[in-house]
N, C-alpha and C positions, 0 to 999 in steps of 0.2 A: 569559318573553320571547315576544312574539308572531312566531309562525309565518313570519307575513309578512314581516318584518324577516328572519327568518332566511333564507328565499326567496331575497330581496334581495340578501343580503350574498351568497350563494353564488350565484348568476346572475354578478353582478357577477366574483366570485372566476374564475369560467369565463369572462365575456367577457376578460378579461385575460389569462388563458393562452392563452385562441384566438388573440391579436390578440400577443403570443410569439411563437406557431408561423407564424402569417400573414410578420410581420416576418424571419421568417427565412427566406422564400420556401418555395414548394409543393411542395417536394422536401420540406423541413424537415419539413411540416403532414404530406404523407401517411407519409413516417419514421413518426413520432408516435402517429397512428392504428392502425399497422401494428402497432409494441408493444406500443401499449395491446391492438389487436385478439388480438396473439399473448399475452398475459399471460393473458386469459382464456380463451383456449385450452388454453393450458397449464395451466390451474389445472384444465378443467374433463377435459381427459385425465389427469391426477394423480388426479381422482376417479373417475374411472369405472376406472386402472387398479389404485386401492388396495381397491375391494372386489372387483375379479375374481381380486386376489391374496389378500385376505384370506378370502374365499372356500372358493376352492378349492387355497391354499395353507398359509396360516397358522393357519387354524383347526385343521389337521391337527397344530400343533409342541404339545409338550409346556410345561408350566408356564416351566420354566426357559427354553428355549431363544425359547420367547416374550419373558421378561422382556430375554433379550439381545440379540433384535430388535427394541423398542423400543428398550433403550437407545442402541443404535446410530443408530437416526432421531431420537433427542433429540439425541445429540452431532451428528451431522451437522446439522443447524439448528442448534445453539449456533455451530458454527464460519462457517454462512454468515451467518450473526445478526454474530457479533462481525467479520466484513470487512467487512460494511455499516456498523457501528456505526462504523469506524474510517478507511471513507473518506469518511463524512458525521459528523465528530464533532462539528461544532455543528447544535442543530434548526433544520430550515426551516419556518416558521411557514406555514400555506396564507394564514391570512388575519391580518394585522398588527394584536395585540392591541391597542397601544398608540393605535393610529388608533381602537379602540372604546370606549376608558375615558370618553370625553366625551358620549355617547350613552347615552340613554336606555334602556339594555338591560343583558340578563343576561350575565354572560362565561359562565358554566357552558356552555351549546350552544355557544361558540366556541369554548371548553377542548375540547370531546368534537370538536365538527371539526376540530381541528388534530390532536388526538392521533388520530383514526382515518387522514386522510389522510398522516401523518409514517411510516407505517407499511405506506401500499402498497406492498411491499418484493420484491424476489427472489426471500427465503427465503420470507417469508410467502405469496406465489404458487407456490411448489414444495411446498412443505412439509404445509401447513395442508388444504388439501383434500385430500394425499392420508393425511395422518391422519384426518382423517375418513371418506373412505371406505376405508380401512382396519378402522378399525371399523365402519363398517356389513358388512363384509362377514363381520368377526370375528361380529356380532348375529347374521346371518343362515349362517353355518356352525356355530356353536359351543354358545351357549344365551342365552337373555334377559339373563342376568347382564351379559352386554358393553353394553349398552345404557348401563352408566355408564361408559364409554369416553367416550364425548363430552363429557359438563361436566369430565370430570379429562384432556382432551385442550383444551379450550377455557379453563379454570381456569389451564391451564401456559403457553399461548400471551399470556394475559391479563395471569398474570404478569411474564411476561420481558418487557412490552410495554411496563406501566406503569412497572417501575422503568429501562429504558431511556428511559423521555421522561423519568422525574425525573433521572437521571443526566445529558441532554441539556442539562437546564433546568438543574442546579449546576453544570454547563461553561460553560453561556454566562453566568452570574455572573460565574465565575473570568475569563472573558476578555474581559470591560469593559476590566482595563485592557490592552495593548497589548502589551507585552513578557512580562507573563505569560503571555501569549494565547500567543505562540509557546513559550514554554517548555512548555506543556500539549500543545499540537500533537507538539512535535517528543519530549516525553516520553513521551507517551502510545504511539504509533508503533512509537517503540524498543521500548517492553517488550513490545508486540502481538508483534512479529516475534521479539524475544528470546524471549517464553514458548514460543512456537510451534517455535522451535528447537532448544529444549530439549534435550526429552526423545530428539532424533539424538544431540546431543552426548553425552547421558549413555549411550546404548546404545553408540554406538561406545568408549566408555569402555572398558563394564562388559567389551563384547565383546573391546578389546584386551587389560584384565586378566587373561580369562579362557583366551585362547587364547596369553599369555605367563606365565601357570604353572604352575610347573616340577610333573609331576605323576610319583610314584614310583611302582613295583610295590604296595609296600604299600597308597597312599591308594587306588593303583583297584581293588585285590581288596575294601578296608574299603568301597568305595564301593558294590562290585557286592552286599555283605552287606547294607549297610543302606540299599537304595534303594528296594526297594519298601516296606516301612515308613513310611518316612520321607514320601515323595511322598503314601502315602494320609492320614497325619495334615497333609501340606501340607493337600492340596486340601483335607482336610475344614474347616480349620480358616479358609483362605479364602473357603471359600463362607460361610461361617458369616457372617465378617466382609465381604461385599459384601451378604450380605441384611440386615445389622443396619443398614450404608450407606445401603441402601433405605427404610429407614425413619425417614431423620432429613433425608436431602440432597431438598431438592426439586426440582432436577432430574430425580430417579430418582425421583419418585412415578407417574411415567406407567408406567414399567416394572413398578414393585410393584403396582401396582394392576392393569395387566394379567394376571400372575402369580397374583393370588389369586382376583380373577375366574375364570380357567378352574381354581382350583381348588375353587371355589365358596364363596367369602367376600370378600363385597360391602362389609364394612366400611372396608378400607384405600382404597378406591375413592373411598367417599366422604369419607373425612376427607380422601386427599389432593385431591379436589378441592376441601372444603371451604377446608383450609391454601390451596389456590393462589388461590383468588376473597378471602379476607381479605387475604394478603399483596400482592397484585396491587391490592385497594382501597386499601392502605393506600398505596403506593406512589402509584396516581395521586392522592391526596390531596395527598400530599404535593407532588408535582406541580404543581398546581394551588396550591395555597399558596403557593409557591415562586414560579410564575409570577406571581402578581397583585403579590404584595410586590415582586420586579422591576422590574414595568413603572409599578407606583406608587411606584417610588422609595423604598422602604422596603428596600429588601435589609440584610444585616445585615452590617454593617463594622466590623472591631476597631480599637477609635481606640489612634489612635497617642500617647504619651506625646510630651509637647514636652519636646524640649531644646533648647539654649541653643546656639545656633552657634555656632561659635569661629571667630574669623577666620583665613582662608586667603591662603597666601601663592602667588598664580598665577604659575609661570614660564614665561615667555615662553620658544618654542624658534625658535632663531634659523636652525634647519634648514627646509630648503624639505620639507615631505610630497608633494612630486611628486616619483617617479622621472626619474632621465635613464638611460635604457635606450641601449646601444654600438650601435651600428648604425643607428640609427632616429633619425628627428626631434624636437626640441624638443616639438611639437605631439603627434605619435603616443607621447611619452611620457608627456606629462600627462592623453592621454585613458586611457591603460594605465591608470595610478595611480590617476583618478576611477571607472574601472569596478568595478575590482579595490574599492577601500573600498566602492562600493556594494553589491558582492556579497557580502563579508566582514560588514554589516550586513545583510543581508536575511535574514530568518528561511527562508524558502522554498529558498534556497540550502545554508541548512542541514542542513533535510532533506533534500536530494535529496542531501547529501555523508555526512547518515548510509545511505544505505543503502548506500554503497561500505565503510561500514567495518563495517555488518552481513553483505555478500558476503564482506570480510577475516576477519570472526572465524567466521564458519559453516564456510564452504567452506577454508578457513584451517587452522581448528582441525581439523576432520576429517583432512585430511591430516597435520596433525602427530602426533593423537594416534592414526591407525593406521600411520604410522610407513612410508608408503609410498616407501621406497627402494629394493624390488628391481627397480624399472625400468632398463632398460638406458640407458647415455649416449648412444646415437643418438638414442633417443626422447625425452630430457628438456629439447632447445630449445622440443617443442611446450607442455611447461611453463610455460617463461619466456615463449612468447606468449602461451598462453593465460591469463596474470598481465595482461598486455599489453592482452587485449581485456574483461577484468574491469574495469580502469580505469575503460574510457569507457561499462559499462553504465549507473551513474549518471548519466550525462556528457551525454547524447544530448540530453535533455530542453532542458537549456542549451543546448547548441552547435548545437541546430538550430531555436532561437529566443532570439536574442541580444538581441532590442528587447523581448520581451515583460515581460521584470518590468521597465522602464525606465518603462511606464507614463509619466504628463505630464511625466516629466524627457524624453523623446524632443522634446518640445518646443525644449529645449537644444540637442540636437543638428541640428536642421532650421535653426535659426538661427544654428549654427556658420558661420564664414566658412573651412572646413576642406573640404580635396579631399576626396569621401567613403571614399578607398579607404583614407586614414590611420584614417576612424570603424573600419571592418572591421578592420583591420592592430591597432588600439586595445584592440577587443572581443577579438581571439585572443589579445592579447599578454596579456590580462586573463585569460582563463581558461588561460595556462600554468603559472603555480606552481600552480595547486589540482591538472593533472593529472600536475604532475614529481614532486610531494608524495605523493599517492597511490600514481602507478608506483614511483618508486622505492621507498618502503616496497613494496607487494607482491612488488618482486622482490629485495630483501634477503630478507623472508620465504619469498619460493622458495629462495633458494640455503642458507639454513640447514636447512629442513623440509624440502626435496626432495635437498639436497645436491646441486644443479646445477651444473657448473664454472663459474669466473669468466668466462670468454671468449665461456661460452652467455650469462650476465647483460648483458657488455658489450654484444654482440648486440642483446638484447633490448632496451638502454636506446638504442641506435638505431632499434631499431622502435616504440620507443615514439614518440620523436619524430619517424616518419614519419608512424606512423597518429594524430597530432596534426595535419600538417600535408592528411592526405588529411582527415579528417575536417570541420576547418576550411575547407576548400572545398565542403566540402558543406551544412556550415552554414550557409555564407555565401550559398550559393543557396538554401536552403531559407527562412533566415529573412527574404527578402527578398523570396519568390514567396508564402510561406503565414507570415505572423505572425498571432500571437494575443495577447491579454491575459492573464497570468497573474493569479490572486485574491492578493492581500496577503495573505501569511501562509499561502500553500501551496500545491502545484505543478499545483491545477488549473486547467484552462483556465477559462474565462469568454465569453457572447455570440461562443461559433463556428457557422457556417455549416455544414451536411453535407458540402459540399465542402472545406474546411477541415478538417475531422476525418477523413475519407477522405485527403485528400493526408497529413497531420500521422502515422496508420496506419502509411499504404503507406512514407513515407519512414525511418521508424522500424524499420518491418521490412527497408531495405533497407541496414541496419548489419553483418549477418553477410555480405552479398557487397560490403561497402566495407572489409571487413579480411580480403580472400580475399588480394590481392597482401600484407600481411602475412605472414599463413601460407605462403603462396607461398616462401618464403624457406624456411624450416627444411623445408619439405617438398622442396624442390630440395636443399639438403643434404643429406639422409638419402639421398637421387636418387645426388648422387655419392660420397656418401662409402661406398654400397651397390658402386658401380661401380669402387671403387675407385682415384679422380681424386685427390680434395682430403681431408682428414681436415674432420669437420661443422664444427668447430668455426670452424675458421679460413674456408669456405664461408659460413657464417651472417655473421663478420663482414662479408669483404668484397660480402654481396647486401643484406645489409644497409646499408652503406657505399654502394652504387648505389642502392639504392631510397631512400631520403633523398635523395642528392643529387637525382635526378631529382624528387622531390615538394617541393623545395626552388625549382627551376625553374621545375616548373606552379605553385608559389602562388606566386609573384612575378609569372607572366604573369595570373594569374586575378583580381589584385587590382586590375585597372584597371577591366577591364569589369564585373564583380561594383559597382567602384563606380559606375560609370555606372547599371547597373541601379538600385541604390538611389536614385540621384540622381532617377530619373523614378518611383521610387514610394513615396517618402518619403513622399509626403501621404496616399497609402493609409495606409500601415502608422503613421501618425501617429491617423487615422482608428480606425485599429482597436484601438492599445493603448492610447490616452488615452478608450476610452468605458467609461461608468461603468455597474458593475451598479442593474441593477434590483431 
């Protein structure tokens, strides 16, 4: 490929991001500058503070306790490697292959531009320089041997790199088609967080097991005989088996090779660099294979066997699928119903309702399985609230951008001949069952795993539906002052302004002081049933019973002007969630 061409296309590739940063105004442009500027800062303080450590700290550790100071900065980059991987799980190409196949040129240099730029990352800015100069400093305090520190430090980086853009590159196969796509999202996600959660859940396990059996005179005298034995054949037999680990897992070749290096055998050094630069090539081969057959339409698809349809018998249902909600208009019940199906079909919504049920089984199960009931009953209403504000931590996202995944259906609603305070009254009524659904399961599961009384639950299922209805007010100015576009298929934002990310922050973070009069409640119980006035119980319901009614009040008074509001910036926010990514 000639040079020039390549010039070209990356001039081009930069005018286009400049003219990104322009279009979202000069705040945006110098943001931008500022990261990039602090990114190599950071990289290049990372270098200069991993040889003044390696230096004159590290060079001083012993074999072993080296190998376990690597290992440690390999995990730590796995783990900031794998939330990068997971909250960009499809690749961003720099420069759009498919726009090159017609053109006269080589994709090889475009392959190696996209995989180096896909890759300017976090970790790889944390991490990367100051392994390296970590071993420069290990070279320069310890002996020449360290000098292969850097290709079996660059060999592992290379690796994880490649077979992350191949993995990128078999995701975005799998999510051509569309309903897959989300099943991959919202699977992938889950187990991320599930793995990650693991290994709490199993320690609090092992831990409750442990400190609920029953242990006699006998077993602790037998215990106090055969412990130190025992422990030394432990250990020895564990070390054995984490060194043999080191020489088979490549992950842990950066560790072993450090390890034999300061004991002076350079061999494992360079086999495991050699293992990381072939598996790491083989990897972006594949890659790169992968990608061309892609984008030339060759990917490989398992044909489907025909069969023979059989005819079906469609029955018509003669039920209206719009709700008629009591209370509420004709109109404000049909738009309930329309929201309500839209959100129930969006994959994005999906996600954001698994992480409510990832907060139910972590934070959940913990408490169940350390069995934590010796809390006294004054203090276990702040239980059932705190179930209460568990709720809405999934919740926020939505409810305080109620137009954003509406996307060009808001078109619908601008053309509605509908007052707008029923649109708003519409959207709330739409997200009540997902939050009655939730609360109330979580606080059945309070009152069985915490053993909470009925009367604190009752309570609580009042304050549930206050701080529904505080919240709702707050969404309601929130997603009318700062809307955004949500992306198809997952809850990230899309073409926001700085000021817009800054408001969307600040008002997010200002969730735990819009569920202070919540708490407020059980904390004025404990107040008098301290003082000896009201017992908490019967306290909690009837403040609870006030603080509802009154936020019952203000969202009936805030539904008028809230609609007005939108009524005059409907074209904005129409503006903003019907434009399309670039």
């Amino acid at each position: 490929m000639d040079r020039h061409y390549l010039r070209t296309i990356l001039w081009l590739r930069w005018r286009l991001t400049r003219n990104q940063w322009s279009r979202g105004g000069w705040l945006n442009a110098v943001l931008a500058m500022i990261i990039i500027v602090g990114g190599f800062i950071i990289g290049l303080l990372g270098a200069v503070a991993g040889v003044l450590v390696g230096y004159f700290k590290i060079a001083k550790f012993s074999p072993e306790i080296l190998l376990g100071f690597w290992d440690a900065i390999i995990l730590g980059f796995l783990v900031f490697w794998l939330i990068g991987l997971i909250s960009e799980i499809q690749r961003s190409e720099s420069i759009d292959i498919s726009k090159m196949l017609h053109m006269p040129i080589s994709l090889n240099d475009i392959f190696i531009v996209n995989y180096l730029a896909s890759h300017l990352t976090l970790s790889i800015i944390l991490f990367l320089p100051a392994m390296l100069g970590l071993s420069l400093g290990l070279l320069l305090g310890r002996s020449l041997y360290m000098i292969l520190m850097f290709p079996l430090v660059l060999g592992f980086i290379f690796m994880i790199t490649a077979w992350t853009y191949c993995l990128r590159g078999w995701l975005v196969t799998l999510m051509v088609n569309k309903r897959r796509r989300r099943a991959v999202i919202a699977g992938i996600t889950f187990v991320f967080i599930l793995v990650f959660q693991l290994p709490n859940l199993l320690g609090n396990i092992l831990r409750d097991h442990t400190r609920h059996k029953p242990r006699t005179t006998e077993t602790v005298q037998s215990d106090r005989q055969t412990e130190t034995p025992s422990v030394d054949s432990d250990k020895l037999r564990h070390r054995r088996l984490i060194l043999s680990a080191h020489n088979y897992v490549p992950f842990l070749w950066v560790g072993n090779g450090a390890r034999s290096l300061a004991l002076g055998n350079p061999w494992p050094a360079v086999l495991g660099a050699a293992g990381a630069f072939l598996i790491g090539g083989l990897g972006l081969r594949r890659a790169y294979r992968s990608t061309v057959r892609f984008y030339q339409g060759q990917s490989v698809i398992a044909k489907k066997k025909v069969k023979r349809k059989k005819e079906k018998v469609v029955h018509i249902r003669k039920e209206s699928p719009v709700w008629q909600l009591p209370g509420v208009s004709a109109e404000t019940s049909a738009l309930a119903s329309v929201f309500y199906r839209s959100m129930k079909r969006a994959p994005e919504i999906k996600m954001m309702l698994a992480t409510n049920l990832l907060i139910m089984l972590v934070c959940g199960g913990a408490i169940l399985i350390r069995r934590s009931t010796g809390l006294s009953d004054a203090y276990k209403p702040f239980i059932a609230t705190g179930a209460v504000a568990v709720t809405f931590f999934g919740m926020t996202q939505l409810m305080f951008n109620l137009f954003g995944t509406d996307r060009s259906g808001f078109r619908m609603l601008v053309l509605l001949p509908v007052p707008r305070r029923r649109v708003l009254l519409g959207k709330n009524l739409a997200c009540l069952p997902i939050v009655l659904i939730i609360g109330l399961v979580l606080l059945l599961f309070v009152k069985f795993a915490g053993r909470v009384p009925v009367v604190i639950v009752f309570a609580a299922a009042l304050q549930l539906m206050a701080a529904f209805l505080l919240l709702s007010m707050a969404g309601n100015l929130v997603s009318v002052l700062v809307p955004y576009r949500i992306a198809p298929g997952s809850m990230k934002p899309t073409k926001t302004t700085t000021i817009t990310t800054v408001m969307v922050i600040f008002s997010h973070m200002l969730f735990p002081l819009m569920m202070l009069p919540v708490f407020s409640v059980p904390a004025l119980g404990l107040l008098l049933s301290k003082l000896g006035r009201l017992p908490a119980g019967v306290t909690n319901i009837l403040l609870s019973a006030v603080l509802l009614g009154l936020l019952v009040l203000l969202y009936r008074m805030s539904l008028a002007p809230l609609g007005n509001l939108l009524q005059q910036r409907e074209k904005k926010i129409l503006e903003v969630v019907t434009q399309e990514i670039e």
